[in-house]
C-alpha positions in Angstrom: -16.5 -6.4 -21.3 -16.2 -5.8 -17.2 -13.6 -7.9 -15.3 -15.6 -10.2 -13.0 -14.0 -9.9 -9.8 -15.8 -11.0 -6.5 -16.2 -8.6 -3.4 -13.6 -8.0 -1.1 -15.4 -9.1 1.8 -16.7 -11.5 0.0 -13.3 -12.9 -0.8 -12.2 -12.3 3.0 -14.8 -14.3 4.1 -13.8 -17.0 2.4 -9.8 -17.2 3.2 -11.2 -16.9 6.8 -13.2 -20.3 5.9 -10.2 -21.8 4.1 -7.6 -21.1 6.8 -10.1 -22.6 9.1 -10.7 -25.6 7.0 -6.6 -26.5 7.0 -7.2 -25.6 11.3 -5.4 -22.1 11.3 -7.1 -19.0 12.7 -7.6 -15.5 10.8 -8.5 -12.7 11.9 -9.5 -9.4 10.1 -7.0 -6.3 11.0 -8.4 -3.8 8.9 -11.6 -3.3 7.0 -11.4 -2.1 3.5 -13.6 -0.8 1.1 -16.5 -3.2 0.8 -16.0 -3.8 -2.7 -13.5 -3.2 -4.1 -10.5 -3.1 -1.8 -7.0 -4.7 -2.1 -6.2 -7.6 0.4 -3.0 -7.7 2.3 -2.5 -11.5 4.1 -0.1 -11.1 7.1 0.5 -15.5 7.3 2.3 -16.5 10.3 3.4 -20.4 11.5 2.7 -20.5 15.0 3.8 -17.1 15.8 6.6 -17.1 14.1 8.0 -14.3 11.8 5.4 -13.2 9.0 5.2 -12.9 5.7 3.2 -10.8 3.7 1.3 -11.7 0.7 -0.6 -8.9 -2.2 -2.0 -9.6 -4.9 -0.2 -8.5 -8.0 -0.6 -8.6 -11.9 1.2 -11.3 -13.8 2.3 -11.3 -17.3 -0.9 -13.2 -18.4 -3.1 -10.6 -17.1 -4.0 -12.8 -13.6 -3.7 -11.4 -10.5 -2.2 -13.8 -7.7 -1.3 -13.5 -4.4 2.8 -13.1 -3.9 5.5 -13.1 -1.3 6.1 -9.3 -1.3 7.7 -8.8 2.6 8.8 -10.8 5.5 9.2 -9.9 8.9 12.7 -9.6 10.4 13.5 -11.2 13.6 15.9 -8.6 14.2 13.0 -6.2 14.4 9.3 -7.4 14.4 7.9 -3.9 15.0 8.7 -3.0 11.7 6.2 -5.4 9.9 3.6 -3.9 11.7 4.8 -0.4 11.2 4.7 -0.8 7.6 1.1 -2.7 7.8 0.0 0.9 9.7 2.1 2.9 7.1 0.1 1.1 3.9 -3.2 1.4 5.7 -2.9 5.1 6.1 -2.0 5.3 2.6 -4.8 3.6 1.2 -8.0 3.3 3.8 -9.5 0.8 1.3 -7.1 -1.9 2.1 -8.1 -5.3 3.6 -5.4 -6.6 6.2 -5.9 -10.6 7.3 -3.9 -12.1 10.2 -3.6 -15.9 9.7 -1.7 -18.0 12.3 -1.3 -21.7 9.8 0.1 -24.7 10.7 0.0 -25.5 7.2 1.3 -22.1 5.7 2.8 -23.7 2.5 -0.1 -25.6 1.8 -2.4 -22.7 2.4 0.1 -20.2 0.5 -0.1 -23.3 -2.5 -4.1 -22.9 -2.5 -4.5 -18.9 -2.9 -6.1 -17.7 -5.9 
């Protein structure tokens, strides 16, 4: 038996339409693999420092999306360095910007 698992642009397309449901904008930052790409969300509270969410593997075999980096203050450039370091590492990879109001209510929705 396959795992069922929707298009990535499919799935893009539709956290674009969620974050503009909850009145945030998204933009796409990179283009993946049509497919079968992984997604990176960069989410960001009216410009503030961002946090970076990936889907990972759980113990029950799910995939979610988690909290895997946060952008320092101290040094912003470095969040985007390391979005331009992951992307030339793997040119499959999906990067969304979303600027929430409502980032914990948005982060508490993600499948």
């Amino acid at each position: 038996m396959s795992d069922a698992r929707l298009p990535a642009h499919l799935e893009v397309a539709g956290l674009i339409r969620l974050v503009e449901s909850l009145g945030g904008f998204a933009t796409v930052l990179a283009k993946g693999e049509r497919d079968g790409g992984t997604i990176l969300i960069a989410i960001m509270c009216r410009g503030g420092p961002a946090q970076l969410y990936e889907r990972m593997p759980g113990l029950d075999g799910s995939r979610s999306f988690v909290a895997t980096k946060s952008q320092d203050s101290e040094n912003p450039a470095e969040f985007s360095e390391y979005l331009d370091r992951r992307r030339r590492q793997d040119p499959d990879l999906w990067i969304l910007e979303v600027d929430i109001d409502a980032a914990e209510r948005f982060t508490a929705i993600l499948p």
